[in-house]
C-alpha positions in Angstrom: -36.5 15.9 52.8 -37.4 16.6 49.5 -35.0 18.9 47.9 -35.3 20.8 44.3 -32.2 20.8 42.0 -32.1 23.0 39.4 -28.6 22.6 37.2 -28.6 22.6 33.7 -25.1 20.8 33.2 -26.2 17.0 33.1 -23.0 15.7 35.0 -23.3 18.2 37.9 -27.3 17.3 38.5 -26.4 13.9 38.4 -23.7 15.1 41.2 -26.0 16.6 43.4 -28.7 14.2 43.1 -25.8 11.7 44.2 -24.9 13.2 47.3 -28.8 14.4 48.3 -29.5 11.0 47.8 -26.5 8.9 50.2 -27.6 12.3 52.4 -31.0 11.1 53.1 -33.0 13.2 50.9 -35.3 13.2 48.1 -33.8 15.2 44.9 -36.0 16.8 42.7 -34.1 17.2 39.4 -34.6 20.1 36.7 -32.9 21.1 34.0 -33.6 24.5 33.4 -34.7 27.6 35.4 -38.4 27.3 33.7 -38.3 23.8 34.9 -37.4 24.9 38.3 -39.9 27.8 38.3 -42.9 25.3 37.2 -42.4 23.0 40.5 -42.1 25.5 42.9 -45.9 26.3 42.1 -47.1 23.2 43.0 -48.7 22.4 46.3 -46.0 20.3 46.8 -43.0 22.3 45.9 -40.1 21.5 47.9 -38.9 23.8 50.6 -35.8 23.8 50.2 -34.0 24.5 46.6 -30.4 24.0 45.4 -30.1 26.3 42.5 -27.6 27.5 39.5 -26.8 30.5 39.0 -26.2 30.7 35.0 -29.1 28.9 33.4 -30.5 29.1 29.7 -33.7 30.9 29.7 -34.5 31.1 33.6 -31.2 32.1 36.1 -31.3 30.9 39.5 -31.2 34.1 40.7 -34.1 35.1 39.4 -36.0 32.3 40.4 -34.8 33.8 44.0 -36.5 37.3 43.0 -39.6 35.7 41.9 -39.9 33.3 44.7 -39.6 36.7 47.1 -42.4 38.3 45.5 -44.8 35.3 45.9 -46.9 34.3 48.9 -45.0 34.9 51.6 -46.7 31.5 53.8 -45.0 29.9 50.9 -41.2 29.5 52.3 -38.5 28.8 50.9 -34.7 28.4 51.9 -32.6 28.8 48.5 -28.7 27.8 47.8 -27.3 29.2 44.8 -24.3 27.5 43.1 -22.4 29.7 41.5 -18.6 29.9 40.1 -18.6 33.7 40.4 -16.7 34.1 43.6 -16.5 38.0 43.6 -17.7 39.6 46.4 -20.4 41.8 44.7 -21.5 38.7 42.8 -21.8 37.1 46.7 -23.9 40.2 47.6 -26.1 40.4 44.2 -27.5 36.7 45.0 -28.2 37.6 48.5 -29.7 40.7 47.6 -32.1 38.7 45.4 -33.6 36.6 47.9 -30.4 33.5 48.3 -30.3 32.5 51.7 -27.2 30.7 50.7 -24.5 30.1 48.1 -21.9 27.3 47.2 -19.2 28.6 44.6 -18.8 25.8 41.6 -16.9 23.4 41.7 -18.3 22.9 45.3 -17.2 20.7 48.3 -19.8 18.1 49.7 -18.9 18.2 52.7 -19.5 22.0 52.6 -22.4 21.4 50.9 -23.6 18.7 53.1 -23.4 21.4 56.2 -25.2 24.4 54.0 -28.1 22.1 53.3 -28.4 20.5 56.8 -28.9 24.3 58.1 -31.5 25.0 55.4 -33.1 21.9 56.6 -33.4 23.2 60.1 -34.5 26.7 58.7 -36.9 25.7 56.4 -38.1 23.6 59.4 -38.7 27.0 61.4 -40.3 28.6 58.8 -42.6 25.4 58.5 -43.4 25.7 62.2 -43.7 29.1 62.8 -46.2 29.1 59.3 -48.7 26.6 61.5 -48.3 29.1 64.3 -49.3 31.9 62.5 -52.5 29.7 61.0 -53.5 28.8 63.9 -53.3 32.4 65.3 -55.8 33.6 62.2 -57.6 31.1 62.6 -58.4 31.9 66.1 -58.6 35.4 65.5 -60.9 34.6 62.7 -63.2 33.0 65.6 -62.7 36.0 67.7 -64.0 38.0 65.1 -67.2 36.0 64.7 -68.4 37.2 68.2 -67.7 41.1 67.2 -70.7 43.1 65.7 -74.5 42.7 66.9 -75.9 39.7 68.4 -79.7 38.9 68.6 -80.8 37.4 72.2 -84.1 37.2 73.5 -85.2 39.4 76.1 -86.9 36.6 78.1 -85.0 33.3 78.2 -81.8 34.9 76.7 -81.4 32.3 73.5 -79.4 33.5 70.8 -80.4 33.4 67.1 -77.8 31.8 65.3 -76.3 31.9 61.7 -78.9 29.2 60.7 -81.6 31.3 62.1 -82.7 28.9 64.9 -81.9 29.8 68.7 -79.8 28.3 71.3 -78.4 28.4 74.5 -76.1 31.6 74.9 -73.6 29.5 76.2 -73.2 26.8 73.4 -73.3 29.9 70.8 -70.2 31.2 72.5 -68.5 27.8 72.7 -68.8 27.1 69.2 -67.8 30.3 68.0 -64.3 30.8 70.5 -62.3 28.9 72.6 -64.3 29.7 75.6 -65.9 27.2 78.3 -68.6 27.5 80.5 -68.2 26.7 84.3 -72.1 27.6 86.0 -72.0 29.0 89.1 -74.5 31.9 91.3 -73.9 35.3 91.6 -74.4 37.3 95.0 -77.5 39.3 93.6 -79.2 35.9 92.1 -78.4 34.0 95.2 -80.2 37.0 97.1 -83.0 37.4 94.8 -83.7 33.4 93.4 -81.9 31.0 95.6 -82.4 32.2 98.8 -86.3 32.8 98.4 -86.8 29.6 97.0 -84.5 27.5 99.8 -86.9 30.2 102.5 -90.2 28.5 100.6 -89.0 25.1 100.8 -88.0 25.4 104.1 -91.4 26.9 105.2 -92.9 24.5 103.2 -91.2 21.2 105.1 -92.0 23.2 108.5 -95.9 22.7 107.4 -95.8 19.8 106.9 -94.0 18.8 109.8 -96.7 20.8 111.5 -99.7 19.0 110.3 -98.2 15.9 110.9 -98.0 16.0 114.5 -100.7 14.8 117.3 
């Protein structure tokens, strides 16, 4: 998984880009909260974000404030590194938008664990994102069909967007999810079907009749 560093201290990015790396993942390395910032706006920002606290310029934690203001389809699953250990510093970062934190100087192995579960979170957030796509999308559908629709009186074609008729039932399938299974209702079996079977059969019977000695 691609995963953004932000640490402005050269020996500890090179630490965590170290252990992301003999972990699997892809680091990507920043020096700077503005740094940070400015690849968490590209399309393909990372999802997940190891972050310091104390940076020149940009702090992690308010890269956390920011990021919680932004798109919210955008996710993002953030672990701060900090060396304050107090507990009001613990609940500041949270308060700002840190999923996470990791006090400085950290432990891998603790480190390890708190990324592998903001893996598995951001992957949630990534999944139920495409659910909730797909669910506009097909309400977006939905909505097509709402409003008035212009059908002819006589062999029921509907007028379409391009201003052309069709069949009712391909408008409908290319505007929803819905399929067409043809059958005969009671009345038009009464009225069409069972007239026209009576004609045929009355029909055969002529002939039938003419053909005999």
């Amino acid at each position: 998984m691609r995963i953004l560093i932000a640490e402005d201290d050269p020996v500890s990015r090179l630490l965590l880009e170290t252990h992301l790396r003999r972990w699997g993942h892809e680091p990507v390395a920043t020096p700077d909260g503005e740094a940070a910032w400015e690849a968490l706006q590209r399309d393909d920002a990372p999802a997940l974000a190891i972050l310091d606290w104390m940076m020149p310029g940009l702090a992690g934690v308010e890269i956390c404030r920011r990021a919680r203001l932004r798109d919210a389809s955008r996710a993002l699953y953030v672990i701060l590194l900090t060396a304050r250990a107090d507990r009001r510093d613990t609940v500041e970062g949270l308060g700002a938008g840190a999923d996470d934190y990791v006090t400085k100087p950290f432990d891998a192995a603790e480190l390890h664990a708190r990324v592998n579960v903001g893996i598995r979170v951001a992957g949630l957030q990534a999944e139920l994102a495409a659910r909730i796509a797909e669910l506009e999308e097909a309400l977006t559908r939905v909505d097509q069909l709402h409003g008035i629709l212009p059908i002819c009186s006589y062999c029921k074609k509907v007028r379409n967007d391009t201003d052309s008729w069709q069949q009712v039932e391909s408008y409908v399938s290319a505007h929803s999810n819905v399929r067409f299974n043809h059958g005969v209702c009671p009345d038009c079996k009464e009225k069409i079907v069972q007239p026209e079977l009576d004609a045929l059969r009355q029909a055969r019977a002529r002939r039938e009749k003419v053909g005999k000695p």
